[in-house]
N, C-alpha and C positions, 0 to 999 in steps of 0.2 A: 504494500500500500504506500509506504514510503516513498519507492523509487518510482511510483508510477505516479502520486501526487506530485514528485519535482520536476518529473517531463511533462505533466500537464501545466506548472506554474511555469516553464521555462521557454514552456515553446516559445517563439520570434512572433508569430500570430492569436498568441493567445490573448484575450479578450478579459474583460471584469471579471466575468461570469467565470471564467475556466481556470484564471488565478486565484479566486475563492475556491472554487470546486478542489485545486490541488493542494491549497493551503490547508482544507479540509482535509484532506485525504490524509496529507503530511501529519497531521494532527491526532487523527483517528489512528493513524499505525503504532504513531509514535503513542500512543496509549495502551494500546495494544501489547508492543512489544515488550512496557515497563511492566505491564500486570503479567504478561507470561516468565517475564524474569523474575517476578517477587514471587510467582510459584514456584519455579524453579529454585529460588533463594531459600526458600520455605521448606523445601525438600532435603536440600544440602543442610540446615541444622539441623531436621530433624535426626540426620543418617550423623550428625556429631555427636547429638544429643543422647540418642540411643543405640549405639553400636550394634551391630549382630557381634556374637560369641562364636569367630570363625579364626580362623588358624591365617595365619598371612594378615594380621590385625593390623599392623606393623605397614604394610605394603598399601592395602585399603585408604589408611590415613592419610598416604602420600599420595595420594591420586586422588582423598575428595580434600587436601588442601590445595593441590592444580589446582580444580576447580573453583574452590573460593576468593583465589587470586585471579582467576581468569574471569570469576563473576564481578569481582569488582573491579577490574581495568573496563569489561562489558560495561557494569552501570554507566562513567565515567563516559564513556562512547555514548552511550542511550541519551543520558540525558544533556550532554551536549545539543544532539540532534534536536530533543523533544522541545527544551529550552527555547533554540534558535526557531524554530514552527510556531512559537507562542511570541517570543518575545518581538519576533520582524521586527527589529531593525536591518538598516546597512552595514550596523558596525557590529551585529553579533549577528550574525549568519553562517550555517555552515559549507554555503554553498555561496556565496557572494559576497559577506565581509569576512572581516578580523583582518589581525595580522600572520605573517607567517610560520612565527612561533605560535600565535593561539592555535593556527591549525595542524599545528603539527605536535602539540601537545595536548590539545582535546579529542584530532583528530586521527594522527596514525601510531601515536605510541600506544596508545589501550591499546589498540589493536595488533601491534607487537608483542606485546607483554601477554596478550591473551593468548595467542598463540605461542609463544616459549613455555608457555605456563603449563599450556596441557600438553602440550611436546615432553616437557621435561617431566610432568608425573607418570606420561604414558612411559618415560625410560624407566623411572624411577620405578615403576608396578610392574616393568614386564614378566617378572618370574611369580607373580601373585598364582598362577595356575600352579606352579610345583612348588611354591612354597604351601600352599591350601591342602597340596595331597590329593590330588583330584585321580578318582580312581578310572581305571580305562578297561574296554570291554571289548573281548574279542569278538573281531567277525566271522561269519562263516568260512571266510578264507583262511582265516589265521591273524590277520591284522590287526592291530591295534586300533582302536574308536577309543575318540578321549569322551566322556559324557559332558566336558565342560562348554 
């Protein structure tokens, strides 16, 4: 909804009508995406809050704090965006003001940091399968099938 509200506010021909209509839409996503991340947020303490009693606990932890580092460079990204859709101005926009530093500090570091983030717990959890004990089950052939 987002990207398709900035190409309708952006077009060269677009009109009163179609710049409300995208401005809307901008709006509406950016709404959107903050309430599906505050579920998402909501999820990830619960999984703090109440751990499962599973073997590899150790490894778990490390891959949902990726996550909580990756959720909060996310916010930091979101509500940049959602801000600039509300607030219209020239000089806070994420697509037409700021300066070069604001945009590259609202706009592409989250988005580094988010991604290293879950990069580095997916390294960090890879052996979470054998360290868990995950038992495996022969097939009719003789092979090995992991159930995980």
């Amino acid at each position: 909804m987002i990207a398709v509200g900035y190409t309708t506010f952006e077009k060269v021909a677009s009109t009163a009508s179609d710049m409300k209509t995208g401005l809307d839409m901008i709006r509406a996503g950016g709404i959107l995406l903050l309430a599906m991340w505050l579920g998402v947020a909501v999820i990830v303490i619960i999984s703090f809050l109440y751990p499962r009693n599973l073997r590899g606990e150790k490894q778990i932890l490390k891959l949902v704090g990726g996550v909580v580092v990756a959720l909060i460079a996310l916010f930091v990204r979101m509500l940049y965006t959602v801000l600039g859709a509300f607030i219209n101005t020239a000089s806070f926009n994420p697509r037409t003001g700021g300066t070069t530093a604001e945009k590259v500090f609202l706009d592409v570091l989250p988005e580094f940091i988010l991604t290293f983030a879950l990069l580095a717990a997916g390294v960090a959890s890879r052996n979470l399968k054998y360290e868990r004990g995950v038992p495996t089950m022969k097939s009719s052939t003789g092979a090995n099938l992991s159930t995980f």
